[in-house]
C-alpha positions as CSV (number, residue, x, y, z in Angstrom):
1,X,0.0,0.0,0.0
2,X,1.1,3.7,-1.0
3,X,0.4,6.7,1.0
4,X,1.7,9.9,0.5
5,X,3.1,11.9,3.4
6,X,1.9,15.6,3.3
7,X,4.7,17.1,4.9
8,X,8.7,18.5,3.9
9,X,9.7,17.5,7.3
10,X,12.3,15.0,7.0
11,X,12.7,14.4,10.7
12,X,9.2,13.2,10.8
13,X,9.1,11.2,7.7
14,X,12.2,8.9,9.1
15,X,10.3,8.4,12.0
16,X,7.5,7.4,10.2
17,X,9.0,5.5,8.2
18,X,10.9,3.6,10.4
19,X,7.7,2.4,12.5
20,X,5.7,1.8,9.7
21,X,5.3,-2.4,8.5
22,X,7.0,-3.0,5.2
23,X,3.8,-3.7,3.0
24,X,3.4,0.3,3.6
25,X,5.3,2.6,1.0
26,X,5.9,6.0,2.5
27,X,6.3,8.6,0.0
28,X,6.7,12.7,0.8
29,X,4.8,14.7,-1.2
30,X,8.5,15.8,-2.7
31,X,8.7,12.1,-4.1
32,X,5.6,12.6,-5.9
33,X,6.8,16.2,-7.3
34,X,5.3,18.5,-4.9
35,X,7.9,21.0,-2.8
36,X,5.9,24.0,-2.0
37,X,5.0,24.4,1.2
38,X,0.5,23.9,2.6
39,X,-1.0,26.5,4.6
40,X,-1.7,25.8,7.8
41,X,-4.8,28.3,8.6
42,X,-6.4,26.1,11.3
43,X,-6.9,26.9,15.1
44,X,-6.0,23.5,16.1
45,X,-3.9,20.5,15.3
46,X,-6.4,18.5,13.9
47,X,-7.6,21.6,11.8
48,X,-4.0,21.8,10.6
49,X,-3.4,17.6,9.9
50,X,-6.9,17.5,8.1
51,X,-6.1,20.6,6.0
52,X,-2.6,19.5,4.9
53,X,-4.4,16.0,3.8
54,X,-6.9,17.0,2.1
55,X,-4.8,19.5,-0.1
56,X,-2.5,16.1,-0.4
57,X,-5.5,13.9,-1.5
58,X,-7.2,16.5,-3.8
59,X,-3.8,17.7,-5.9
60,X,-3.1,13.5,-6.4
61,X,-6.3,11.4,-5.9
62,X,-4.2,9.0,-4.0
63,X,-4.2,7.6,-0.1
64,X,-2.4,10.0,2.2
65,X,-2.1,11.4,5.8
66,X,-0.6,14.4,7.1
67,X,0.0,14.7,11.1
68,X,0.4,18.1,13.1
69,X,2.5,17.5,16.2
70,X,2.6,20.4,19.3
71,X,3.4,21.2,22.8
72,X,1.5,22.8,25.0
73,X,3.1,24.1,28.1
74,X,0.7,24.5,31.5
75,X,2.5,27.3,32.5
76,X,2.2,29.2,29.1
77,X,-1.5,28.2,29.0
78,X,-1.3,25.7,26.4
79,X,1.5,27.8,24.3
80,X,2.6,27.3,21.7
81,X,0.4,24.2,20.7
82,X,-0.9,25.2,17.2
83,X,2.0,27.6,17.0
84,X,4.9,24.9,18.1
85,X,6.7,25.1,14.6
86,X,6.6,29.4,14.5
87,X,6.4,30.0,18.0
88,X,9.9,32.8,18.0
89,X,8.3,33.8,14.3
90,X,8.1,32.9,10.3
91,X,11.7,31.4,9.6
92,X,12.3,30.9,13.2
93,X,14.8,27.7,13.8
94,X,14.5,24.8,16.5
95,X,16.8,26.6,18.4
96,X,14.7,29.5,18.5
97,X,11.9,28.3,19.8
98,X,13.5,26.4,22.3
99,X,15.0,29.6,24.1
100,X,12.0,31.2,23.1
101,X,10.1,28.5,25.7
102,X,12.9,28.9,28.4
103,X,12.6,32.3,28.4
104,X,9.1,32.7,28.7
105,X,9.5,29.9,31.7
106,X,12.5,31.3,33.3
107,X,11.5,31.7,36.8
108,X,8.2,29.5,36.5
109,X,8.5,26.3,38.5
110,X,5.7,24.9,36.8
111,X,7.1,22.8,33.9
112,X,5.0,20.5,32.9
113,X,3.9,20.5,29.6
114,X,3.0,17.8,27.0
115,X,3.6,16.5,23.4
116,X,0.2,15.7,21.2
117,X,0.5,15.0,17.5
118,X,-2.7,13.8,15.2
119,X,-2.9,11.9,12.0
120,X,-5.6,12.6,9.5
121,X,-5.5,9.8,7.3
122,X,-7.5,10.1,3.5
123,X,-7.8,6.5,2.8
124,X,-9.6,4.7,-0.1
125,X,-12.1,7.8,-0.1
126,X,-12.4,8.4,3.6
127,X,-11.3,10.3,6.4
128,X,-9.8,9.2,9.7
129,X,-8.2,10.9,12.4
130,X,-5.5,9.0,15.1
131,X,-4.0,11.2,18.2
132,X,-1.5,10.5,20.6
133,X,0.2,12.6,23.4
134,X,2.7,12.3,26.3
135,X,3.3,14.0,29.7
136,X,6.5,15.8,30.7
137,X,8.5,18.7,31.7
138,X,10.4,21.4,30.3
139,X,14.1,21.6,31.3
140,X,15.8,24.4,32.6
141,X,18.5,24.4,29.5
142,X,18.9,22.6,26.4
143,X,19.9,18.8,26.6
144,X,20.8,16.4,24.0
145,X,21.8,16.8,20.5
146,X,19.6,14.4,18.7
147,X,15.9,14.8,17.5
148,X,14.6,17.9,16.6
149,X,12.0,20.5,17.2
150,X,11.5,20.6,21.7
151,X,13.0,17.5,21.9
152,X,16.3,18.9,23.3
153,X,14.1,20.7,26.2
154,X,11.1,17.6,26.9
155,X,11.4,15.4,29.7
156,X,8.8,12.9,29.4
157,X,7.3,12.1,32.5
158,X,9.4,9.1,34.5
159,X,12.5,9.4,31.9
160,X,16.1,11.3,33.0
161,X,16.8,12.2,29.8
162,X,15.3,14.3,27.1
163,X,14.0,13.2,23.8
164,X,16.8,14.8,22.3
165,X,19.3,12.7,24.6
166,X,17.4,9.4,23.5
167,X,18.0,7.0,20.9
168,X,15.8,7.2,17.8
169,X,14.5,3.8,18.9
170,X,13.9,4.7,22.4
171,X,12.1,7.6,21.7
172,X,9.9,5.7,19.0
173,X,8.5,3.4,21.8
174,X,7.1,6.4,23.7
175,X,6.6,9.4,22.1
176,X,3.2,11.3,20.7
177,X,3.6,10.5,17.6
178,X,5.0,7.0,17.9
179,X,1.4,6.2,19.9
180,X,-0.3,8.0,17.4
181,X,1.4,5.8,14.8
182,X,0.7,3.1,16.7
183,X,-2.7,3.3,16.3
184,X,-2.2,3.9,12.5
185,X,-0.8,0.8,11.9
186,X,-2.9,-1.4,13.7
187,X,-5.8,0.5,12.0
188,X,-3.9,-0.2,8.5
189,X,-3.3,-3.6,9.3
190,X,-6.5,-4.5,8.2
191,X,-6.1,-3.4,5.2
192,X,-3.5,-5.6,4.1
């Protein structure tokens, strides 16, 4: 089975990828010739995944799925969420955003925050939605030199280490996106 991934983001298409069974061919929408970049208008992840899908599904006619992954910080009343990717502004880099959130939390004690992503899936004509999301803190400073986006400042809840300290494999057994995979593939599995 083909489905086309509607997003550039490389970091997230190797996870993907790597969690996904083998009778699944993941394509980016750069394999199948498309490198602009989709507006992402909506108000809330799943808004934002089912907008990115859609535009996917209509410009090919073929299976695909988009996700939109955030954290929201207690603290910052749920920032930056929608926002996670532009939180320190247009163009802004991982970097900035993480001392963006550590200075907006310097002082706070409250850390805790948490990781959601959700998959729209377009599949054989329909629409379906997966969501996972786990618990954590924020760190006082960055941590870790793998991953991307917060993982160098997110503690999941239990764990010592950061996401960005973890092994690509350890971090696919736990994180949002790996549980909302999870659910993916056991929904795709019966459609083998």
């Amino acid at each position: 089975m083909k489905l086309i991934f509607a997003s550039g983001n490389k970091h997230k298409l190797q996870e993907l990828q790597s969690k996904l069974p083998s009778h699944i061919q993941l394509v980016s929408m750069r394999d199948e010739g498309f490198s602009g970049e989709i507006e992402e208008p909506g108000k809330t992840l799943e808004e934002n995944a089912r907008i990115k899908a859609k535009f996917i599904f209509e410009r090919f006619g073929e299976n695909c799925l988009a996700d939109d992954s955030g954290i929201e910080i207690e603290a910052l009343n749920g920032e930056p969420g929608v926002y996670s990717a532009r939180y320190a502004g247009e163009n802004c880099s991982f970097l900035d955003n993480n001392l963006k959130v550590l200075k907006n939390l310097k002082g706070v004690h409250n850390r805790r925050a948490r990781f959601r992503t959700v998959i729209h899936l377009f599949l054989e004509g329909k629409e379906y939605f997966f969501e996972g999301s786990i618990d954590g803190d924020i760190t006082a400073s960055i941590k870790g030199a793998d991953g991307f986006g917060y993982d160098p400042i997110f503690r999941p809840r239990g764990k010592k280490e950061t996401f960005a300290q973890m092994t690509l494999d350890e971090k696919n057994q736990i994180s949002h996106r790996a549980l909302a995979v999870e659910d993916l593939i056991q929904f795709l599995s019966t459609f083998e």
